[in-house]
C-alpha positions as CSV (number, residue, x, y, z in Angstrom):
1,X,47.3,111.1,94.3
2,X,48.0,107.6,96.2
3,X,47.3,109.8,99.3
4,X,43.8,110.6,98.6
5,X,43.0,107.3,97.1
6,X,44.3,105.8,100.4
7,X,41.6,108.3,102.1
8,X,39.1,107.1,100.1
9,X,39.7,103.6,100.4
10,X,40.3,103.8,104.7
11,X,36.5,104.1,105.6
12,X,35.9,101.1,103.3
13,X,38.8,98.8,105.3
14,X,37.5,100.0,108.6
15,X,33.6,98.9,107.6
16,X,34.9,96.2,106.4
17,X,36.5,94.9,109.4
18,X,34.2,96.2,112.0
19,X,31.5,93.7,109.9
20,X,33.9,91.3,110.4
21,X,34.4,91.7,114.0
22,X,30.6,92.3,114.9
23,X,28.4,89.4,115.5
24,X,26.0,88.8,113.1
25,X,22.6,88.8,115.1
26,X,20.6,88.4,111.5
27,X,22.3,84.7,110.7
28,X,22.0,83.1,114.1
29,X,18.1,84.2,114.0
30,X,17.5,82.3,110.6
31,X,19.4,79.7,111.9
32,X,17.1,79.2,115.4
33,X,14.0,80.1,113.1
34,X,15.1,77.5,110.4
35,X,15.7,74.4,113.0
36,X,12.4,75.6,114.5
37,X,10.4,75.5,111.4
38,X,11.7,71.8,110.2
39,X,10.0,71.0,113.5
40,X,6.9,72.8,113.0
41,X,4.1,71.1,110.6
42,X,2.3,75.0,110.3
43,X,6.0,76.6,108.8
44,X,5.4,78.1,105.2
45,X,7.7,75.9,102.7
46,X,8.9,79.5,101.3
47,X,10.4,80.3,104.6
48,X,12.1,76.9,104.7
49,X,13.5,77.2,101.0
50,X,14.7,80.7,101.3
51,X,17.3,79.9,104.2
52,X,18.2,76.7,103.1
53,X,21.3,76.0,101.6
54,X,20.5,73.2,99.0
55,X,20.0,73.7,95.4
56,X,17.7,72.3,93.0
57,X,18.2,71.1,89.7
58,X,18.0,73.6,87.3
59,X,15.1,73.4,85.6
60,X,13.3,73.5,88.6
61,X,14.8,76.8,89.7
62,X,13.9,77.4,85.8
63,X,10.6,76.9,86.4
64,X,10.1,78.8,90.3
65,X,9.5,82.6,91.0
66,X,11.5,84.9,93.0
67,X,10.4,84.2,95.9
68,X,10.3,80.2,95.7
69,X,14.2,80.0,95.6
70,X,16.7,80.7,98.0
71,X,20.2,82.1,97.9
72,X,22.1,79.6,96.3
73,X,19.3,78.7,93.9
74,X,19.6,82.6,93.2
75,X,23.1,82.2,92.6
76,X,22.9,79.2,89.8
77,X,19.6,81.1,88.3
78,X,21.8,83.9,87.7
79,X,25.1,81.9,86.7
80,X,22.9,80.4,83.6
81,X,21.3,84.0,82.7
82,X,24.9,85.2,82.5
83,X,26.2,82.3,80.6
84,X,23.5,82.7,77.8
85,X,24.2,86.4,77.8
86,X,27.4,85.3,76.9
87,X,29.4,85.5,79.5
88,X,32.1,83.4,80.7
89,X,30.9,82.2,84.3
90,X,33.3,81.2,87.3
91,X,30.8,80.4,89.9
92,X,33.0,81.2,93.2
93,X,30.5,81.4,95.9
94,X,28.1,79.3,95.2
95,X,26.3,77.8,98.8
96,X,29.2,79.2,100.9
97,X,31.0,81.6,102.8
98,X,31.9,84.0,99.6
99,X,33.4,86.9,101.0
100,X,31.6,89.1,99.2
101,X,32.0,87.9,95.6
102,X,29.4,84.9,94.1
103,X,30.0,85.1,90.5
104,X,32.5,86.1,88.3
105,X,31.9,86.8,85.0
106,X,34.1,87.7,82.1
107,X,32.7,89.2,78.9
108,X,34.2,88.8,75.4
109,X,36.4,91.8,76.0
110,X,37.9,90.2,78.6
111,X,36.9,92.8,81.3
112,X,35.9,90.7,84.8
113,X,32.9,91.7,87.1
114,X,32.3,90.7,90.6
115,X,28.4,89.4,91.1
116,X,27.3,89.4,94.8
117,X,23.8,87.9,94.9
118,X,21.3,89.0,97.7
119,X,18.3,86.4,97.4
120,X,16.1,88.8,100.1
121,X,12.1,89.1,100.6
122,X,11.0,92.2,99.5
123,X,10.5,94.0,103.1
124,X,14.6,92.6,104.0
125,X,16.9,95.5,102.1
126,X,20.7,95.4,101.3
127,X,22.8,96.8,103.9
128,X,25.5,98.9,103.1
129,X,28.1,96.8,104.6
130,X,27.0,94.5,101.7
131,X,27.8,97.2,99.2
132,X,31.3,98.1,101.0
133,X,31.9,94.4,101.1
134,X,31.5,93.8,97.2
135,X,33.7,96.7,96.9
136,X,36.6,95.1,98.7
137,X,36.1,91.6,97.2
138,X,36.2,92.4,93.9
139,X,40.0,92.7,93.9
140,X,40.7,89.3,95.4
141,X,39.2,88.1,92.1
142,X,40.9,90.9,89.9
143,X,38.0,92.3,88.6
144,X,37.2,95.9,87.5
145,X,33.8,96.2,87.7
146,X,31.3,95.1,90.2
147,X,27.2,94.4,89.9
148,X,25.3,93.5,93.0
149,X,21.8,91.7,92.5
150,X,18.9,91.5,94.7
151,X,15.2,90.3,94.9
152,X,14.6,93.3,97.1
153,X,16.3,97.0,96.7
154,X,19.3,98.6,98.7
155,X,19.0,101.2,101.7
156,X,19.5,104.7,100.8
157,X,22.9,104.4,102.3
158,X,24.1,101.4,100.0
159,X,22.3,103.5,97.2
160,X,24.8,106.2,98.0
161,X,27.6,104.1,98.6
162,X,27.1,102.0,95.3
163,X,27.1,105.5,93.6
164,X,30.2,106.7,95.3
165,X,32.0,103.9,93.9
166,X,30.4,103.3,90.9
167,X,28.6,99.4,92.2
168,X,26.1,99.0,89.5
169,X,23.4,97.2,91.2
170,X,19.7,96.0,90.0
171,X,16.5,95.7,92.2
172,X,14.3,93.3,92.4
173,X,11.8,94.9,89.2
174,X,15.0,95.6,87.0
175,X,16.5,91.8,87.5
176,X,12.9,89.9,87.4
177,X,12.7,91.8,83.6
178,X,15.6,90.7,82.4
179,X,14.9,87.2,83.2
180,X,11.4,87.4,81.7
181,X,13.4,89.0,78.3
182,X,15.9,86.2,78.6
183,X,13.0,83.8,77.7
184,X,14.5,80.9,79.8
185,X,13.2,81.6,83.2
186,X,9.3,80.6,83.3
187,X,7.8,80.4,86.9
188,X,5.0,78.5,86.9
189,X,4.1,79.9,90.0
190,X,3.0,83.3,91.7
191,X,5.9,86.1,91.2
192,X,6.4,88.7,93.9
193,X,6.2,91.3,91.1
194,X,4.0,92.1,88.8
């Protein structure tokens, strides 16, 4: 039994550390573009927000839709739905270098869940190494379950893999309607869904 649970888990390491050792071509290009649009006067303030990594005050990020925040604005948005859900909330990776785990959140059973947030635009989709990663991360935090959260929607391959090892994750339409059910979240502004 440990033999074929090692099998299982040896495609996951070696992921894991081939993301690790790969350059990551998609964070030095928001980097460049981010630099480049503080110098521009023509550079959409959405564009700007999304890739920054400041966070407003909360009621603010109360008040803003989807696609007016950014990742660690995503992050706290989530941290207070969870809280008010009931949850007990360890915000872990909040504005940093996470390792694949944002939240934490512990219900009243006492069972922990790993949260990785993906704040992405709707045409950017989860990667699978993003799935892989979560599933990885979740035991440097001792949790049992695992729930990744995006804006957007996974590729069929992080679908699959999510499946395979049982990643709950909500899309962009499922997590937008529970925050409009929560009551709390009221963007004043245009959503990206409808």
């Amino acid at each position: 039994m440990k033999e074929l649970l090692w099998l299982l888990l040896i495609p996951i390491f070696i992921g894991v550390i081939a993301g690790l050792l790969q350059p990551n071509k998609k964070s030095k290009r928001k980097k460049r573009n981010v630099s480049t649009n503080k110098k521009t006067s023509n550079t959409s303030v959405s564009t700007v927000l999304r890739t920054s990594k400041s966070c407003r005050a909360d009621d603010i990020i109360l008040t803003s839709s989807l696609s007016d925040i950014n990742g660690v604005e995503f992050e706290r948005l989530l941290a207070l739905y969870f809280r008010d859900q009931g949850y007990t909330v360890h915000e872990v990776g909040i504005g940093g270098n996470d390792g694949g785990v944002d939240l934490v959140i512990i219900d009243k059973r006492g069972e922990k869940t790993a949260v990785q947030a993906k704040c992405y635009a709707d045409h950017n989709l989860v990667p699978v190494q993003t799935v892989r990663e979560l599933v990885a991360a979740k035991r440097n935090h001792d949790c049992i379950l695992t729930l990744l959260i995006t804006t957007s929607d996974l590729t069929g391959q992080a679908k699959k893999e999510a499946e395979q090892f049982r990643v709950e994750y909500w899309h962009g339409g499922i997590i937008e309607q529970k925050l409009r059910a929560w009551g709390k979240w009221r963007p004043t502004t245009k959503s990206k869904a409808k």
